[in-house]
C-alpha positions in Angstrom: 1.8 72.0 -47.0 1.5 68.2 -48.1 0.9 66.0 -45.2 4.3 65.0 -43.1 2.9 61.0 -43.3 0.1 60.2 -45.1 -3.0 57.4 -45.1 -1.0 55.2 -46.7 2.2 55.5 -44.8 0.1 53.8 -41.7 -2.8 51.4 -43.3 -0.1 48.5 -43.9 -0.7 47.2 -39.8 -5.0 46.4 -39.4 -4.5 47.6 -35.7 -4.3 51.2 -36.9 -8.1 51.0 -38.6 -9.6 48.7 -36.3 -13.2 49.9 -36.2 -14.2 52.0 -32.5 -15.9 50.1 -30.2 -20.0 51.6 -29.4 -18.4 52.9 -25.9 -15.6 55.1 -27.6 -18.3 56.0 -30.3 -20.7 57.2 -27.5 -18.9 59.4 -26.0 -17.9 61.0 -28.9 -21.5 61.9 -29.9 -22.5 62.9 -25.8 -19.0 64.5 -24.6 -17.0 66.1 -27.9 -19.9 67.5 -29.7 -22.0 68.1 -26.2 -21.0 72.0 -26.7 -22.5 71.6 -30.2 -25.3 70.3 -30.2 -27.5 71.6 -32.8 -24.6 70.6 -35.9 -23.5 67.4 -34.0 -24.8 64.7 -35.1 -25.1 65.8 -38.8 -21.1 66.8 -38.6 -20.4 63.5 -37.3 -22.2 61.6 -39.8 -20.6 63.7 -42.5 -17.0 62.8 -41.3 -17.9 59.5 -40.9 -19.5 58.7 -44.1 -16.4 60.2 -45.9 -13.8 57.9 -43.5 -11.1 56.6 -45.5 -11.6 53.3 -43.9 -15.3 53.4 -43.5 -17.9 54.0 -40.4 -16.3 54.1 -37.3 -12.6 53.2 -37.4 -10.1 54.9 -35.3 -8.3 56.8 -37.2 -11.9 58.5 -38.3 -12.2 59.8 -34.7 -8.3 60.5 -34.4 -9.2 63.3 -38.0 -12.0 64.3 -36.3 -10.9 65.4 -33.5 -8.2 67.0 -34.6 -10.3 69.2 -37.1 -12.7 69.7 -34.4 -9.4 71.0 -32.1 -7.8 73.1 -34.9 -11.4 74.9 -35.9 -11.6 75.3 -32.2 -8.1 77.1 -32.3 -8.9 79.0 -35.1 -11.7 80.7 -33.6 -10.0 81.7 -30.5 -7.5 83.3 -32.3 -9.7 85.1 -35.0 -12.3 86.1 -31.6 -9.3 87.3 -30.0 -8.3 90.2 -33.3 -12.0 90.6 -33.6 -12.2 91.7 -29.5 -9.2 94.1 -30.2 -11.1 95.5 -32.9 -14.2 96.1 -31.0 -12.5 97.9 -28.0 -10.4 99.9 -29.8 -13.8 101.3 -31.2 -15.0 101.7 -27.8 -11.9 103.3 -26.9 -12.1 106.0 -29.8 -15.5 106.8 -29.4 -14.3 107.4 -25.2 -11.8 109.7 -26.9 -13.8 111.7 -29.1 -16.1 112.8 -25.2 -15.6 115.6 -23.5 -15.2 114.8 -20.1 -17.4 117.2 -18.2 -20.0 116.0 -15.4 -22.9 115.1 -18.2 -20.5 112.6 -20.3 -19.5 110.4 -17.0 -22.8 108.2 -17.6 -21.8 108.1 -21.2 -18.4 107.4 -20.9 -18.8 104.7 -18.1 -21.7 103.2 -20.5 -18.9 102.5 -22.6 -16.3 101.6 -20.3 -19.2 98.7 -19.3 -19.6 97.3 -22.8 -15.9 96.9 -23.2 -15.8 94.8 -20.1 -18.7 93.3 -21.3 -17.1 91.9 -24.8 -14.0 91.1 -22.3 -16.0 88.9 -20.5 -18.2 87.4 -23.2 -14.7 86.8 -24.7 -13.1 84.8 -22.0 -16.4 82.7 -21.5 -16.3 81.7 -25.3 -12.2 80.7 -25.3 -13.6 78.4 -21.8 -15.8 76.7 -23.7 -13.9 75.6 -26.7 -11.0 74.8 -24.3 -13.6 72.4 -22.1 -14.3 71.0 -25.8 -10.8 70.6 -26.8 -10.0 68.5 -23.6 -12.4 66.6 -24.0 -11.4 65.8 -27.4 -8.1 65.1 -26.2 -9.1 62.5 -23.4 -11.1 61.0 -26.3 -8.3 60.5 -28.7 -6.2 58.6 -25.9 -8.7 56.8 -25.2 -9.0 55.9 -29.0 -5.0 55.6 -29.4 -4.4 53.3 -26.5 -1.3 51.5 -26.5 -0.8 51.2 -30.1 2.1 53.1 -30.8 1.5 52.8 -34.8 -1.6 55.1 -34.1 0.0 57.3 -31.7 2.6 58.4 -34.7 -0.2 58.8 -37.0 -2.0 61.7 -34.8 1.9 63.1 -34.1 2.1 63.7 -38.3 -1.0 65.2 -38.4 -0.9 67.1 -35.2 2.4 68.5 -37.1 0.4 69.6 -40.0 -2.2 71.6 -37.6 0.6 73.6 -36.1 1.9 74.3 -39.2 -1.8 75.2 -40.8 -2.5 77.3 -37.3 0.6 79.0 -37.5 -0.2 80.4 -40.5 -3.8 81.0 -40.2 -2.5 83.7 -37.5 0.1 85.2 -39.5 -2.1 85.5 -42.9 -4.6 87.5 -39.9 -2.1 89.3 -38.4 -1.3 90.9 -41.9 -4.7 91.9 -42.5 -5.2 93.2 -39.2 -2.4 94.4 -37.6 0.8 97.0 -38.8 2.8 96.0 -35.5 5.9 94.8 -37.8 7.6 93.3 -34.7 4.2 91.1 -33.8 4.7 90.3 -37.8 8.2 88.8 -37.0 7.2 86.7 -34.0 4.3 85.2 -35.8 6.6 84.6 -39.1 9.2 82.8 -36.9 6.2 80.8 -35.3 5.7 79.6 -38.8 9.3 78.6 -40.0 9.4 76.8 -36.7 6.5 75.1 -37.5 7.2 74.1 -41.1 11.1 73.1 -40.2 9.3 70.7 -37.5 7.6 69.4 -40.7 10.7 68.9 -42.6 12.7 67.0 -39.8 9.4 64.7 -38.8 9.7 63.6 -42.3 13.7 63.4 -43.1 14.2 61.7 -39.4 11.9 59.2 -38.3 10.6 59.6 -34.8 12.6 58.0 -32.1 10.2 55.9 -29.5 10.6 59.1 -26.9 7.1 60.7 -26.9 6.3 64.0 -25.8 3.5 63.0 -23.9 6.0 61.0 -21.4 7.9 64.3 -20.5 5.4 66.1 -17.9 6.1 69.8 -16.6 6.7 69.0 -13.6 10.0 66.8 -15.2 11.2 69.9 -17.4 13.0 71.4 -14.2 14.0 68.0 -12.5 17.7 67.9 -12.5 17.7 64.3 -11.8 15.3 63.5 -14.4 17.2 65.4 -17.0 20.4 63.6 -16.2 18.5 60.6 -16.8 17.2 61.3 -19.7 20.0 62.8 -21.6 22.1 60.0 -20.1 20.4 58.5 -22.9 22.7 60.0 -25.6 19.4 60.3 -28.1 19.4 63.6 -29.9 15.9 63.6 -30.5 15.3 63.0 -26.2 16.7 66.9 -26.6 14.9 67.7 -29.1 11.7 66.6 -27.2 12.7 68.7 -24.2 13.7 71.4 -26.2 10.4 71.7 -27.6 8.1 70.7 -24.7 10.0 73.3 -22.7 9.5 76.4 -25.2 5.6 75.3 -25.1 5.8 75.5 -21.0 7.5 78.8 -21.4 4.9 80.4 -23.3 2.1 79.0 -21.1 4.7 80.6 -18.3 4.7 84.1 -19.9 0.9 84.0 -20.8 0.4 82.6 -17.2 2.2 86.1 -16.0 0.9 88.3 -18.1 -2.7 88.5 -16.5 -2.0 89.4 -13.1 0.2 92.2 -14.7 -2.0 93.7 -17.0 -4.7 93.5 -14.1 -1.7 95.4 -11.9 -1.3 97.7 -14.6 -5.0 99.0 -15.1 -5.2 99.4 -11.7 -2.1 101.1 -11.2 -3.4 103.7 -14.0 -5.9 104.8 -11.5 -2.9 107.0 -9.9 -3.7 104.5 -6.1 -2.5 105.8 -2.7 0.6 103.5 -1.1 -1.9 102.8 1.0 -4.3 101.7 -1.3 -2.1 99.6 -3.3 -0.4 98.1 0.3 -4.1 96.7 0.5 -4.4 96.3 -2.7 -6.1 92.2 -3.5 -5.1 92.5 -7.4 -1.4 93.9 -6.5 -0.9 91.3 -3.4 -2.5 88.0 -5.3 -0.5 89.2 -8.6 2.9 89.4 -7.1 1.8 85.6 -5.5 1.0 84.5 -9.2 4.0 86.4 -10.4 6.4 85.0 -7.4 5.2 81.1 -8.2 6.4 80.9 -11.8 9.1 83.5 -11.9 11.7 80.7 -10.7 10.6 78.2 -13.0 10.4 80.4 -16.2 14.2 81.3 -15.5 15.3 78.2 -14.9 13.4 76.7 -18.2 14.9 79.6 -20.3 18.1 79.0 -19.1 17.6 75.3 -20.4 16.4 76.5 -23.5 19.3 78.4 -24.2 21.5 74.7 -24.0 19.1 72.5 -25.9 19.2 75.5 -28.8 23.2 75.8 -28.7 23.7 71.9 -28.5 21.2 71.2 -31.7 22.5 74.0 -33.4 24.9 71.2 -35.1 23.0 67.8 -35.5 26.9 65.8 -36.3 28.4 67.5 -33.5 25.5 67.2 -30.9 25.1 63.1 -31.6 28.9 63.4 -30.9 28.7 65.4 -27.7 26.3 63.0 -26.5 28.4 60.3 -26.8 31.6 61.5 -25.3 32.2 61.4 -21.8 33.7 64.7 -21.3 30.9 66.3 -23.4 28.3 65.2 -21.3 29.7 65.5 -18.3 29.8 69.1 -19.3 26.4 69.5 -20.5 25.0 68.2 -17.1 27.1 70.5 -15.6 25.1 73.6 -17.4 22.3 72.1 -16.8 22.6 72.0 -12.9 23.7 75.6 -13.5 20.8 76.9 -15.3 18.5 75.5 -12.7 20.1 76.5 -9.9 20.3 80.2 -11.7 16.7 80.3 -12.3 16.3 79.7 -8.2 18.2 82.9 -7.7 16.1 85.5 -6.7 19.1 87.9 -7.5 18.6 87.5 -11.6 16.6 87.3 -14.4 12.4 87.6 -14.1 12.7 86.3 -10.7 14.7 89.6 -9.4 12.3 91.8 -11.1 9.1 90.3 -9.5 10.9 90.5 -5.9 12.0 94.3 -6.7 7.9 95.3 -8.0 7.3 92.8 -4.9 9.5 95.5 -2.3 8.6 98.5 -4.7 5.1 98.4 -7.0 5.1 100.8 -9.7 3.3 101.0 -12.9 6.3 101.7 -15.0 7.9 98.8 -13.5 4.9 96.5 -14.2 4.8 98.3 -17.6 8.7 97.7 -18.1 7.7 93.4 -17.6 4.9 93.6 -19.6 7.5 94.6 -22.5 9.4 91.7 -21.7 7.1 88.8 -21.2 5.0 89.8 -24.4 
């Protein structure tokens, strides 16, 4: 994939290569690389000395720490096949032993080093997310105002979706046969690659994702307003900054109720589950984003029908009755997701009133 906007597209304004002050430089060296240490200082010097612009400019730091985020990324996502791998290897060998009074030290041994790899696992993915933040609070730092820089790191950040997204899916093939997990991660990667394509046919409005928080994704006033700006690509923004919240939503869910479900699979009492901590603090996890993944899916239903037709949503926007309308569905797709008679939200109150592992099974199914 050749890159969305290159170099060259951005070195006509001197603001966008003005060299990194000693503070900004600093902090690279003691904060991004500080979970590094042994490589950091030769990696940095590496990047540097092979800077476009020369030592320290700013868009040197902005491909650095991109790279440094995407390898981060990368490794997650290859640790995370290479954990499957391991425990299903656990869980064969747990198969193969006859249970009898002799083989429960054996079998629990094993049982151990799963968790074990689980936990070594989840500490690893900690650290390169405490690295990728940092990294992030770097590069605004190193952005600032300057919104010429700010669409430089958006065409490459682009480009890193796009390589990520395929990085999985050329994995997935060698590692999985799951055909549907095949077809999620291929339509991760046409979604990526047509977000290429429109970056570079349509040039990016002045509406940046980073001004749409969460917190505004459900707002109904805040949505009026910014819709009431009749800008296609202010839709498109929410449209994709709300699909990226309900994935975090869905991922958010998912580990109370595979928590729920291991310990379901231990046949409990009703008593024992009515004292249950991982059945009581997962419904509360379940229970505080259940509303807002309905209501956000509901929204993403509208964004997806209205930019289905580029013509005809510029023309929606900009007819009164059309809009009217729109705002309309998009009071009733909020107010939906607040109904704890429908979608995810009725489900979590019904394994709330009754908790069974087939039904925690059942949302597993659907939140995956």
């Amino acid at each position: 994939m050749r890159k969305v906007l290159t170099h060259n597209n951005f070195l006509i304004e001197r603001d966008l290569s003005e060299k990194v002050d000693e503070l900004i430089m600093s902090e690279l060296l003691s904060e991004y690389y500080s979970l590094n240490e042994s490589t950091a200082l030769d990696t940095l010097k590496n990047v540097i000395s092979k800077g476009l612009l020369g030592p320290f400019s700013r868009i040197t730091v902005i491909d650095t720490i991109r790279k440094g985020n995407l390898d981060a990324q990368k490794e997650i996502i290859k640790r995370d096949y290479d954990l499957d791998d391991e425990i299903l290897k656990i869980k064969m060998k747990i198969d193969k032993i006859t249970p009898s009074p002799s083989s429960n030290s054996q079998i629990s041994s094993l049982h151990s080093q799963a968790e074990s790899k689980r936990k070594e696992y989840a500490s690893f993915v900690k650290m390169k997310k405490e690295q990728m933040e940092k990294g992030m609070r770097l590069l605004e730092k190193t952005i600032g105002k300057n919104e010429r820089r700010r669409e430089y790191y958006e065409a490459g950040f682009l480009d890193d979706k796009y390589e990520l997204a395929k990085y999985e899916y050329e994995l997935a093939k060698l590692k999985t046969k799951d055909k549907k997990k095949l077809e999620k991660l291929q339509d991760k990667l046409d979604n990526a690659a047509e977000k290429v394509k429109d970056f570079t046919n349509e040039a990016p409005k002045k509406v940046e994702v980073r001004e749409i928080s969460v917190k505004d994704l459900g707002d109904i006033a805040y949505l009026k307003k910014k819709i009431g700006s009749k800008d296609v690509e202010t839709v498109r923004l929410l449209k994709s900054k709300t699909a990226d919240r309900v994935d975090e939503l869905k991922k958010e869910m998912l580990d109370p109720l595979r928590k729920m479900e291991k310990f379901l699979e231990t046949s409990p009492t009703w008593e024992q589950i009515k004292k249950s901590a991982v059945v009581g603090l997962g419904i509360n996890e379940l229970k505080k984003r259940a509303n807002e993944l309905d209501s956000l899916r509901n929204l993403q239903r509208i964004y997806m029908d209205l930019l289905a037709d580029k013509e005809k949503a510029k023309k929606d926007l900009n007819q009164e009755s059309s809009l009217t309308d729109l705002m309309s569905k998009i009071n009733a797709a909020i107010l939906d997701g607040n109904d704890s008679k429908s979608g995810i939200t009725q489900e979590v109150v019904d394994l709330s009133t009754k908790t069974e592992l087939k039904k925690v099974k059942e949302l597993i199914t659907k939140l995956s």
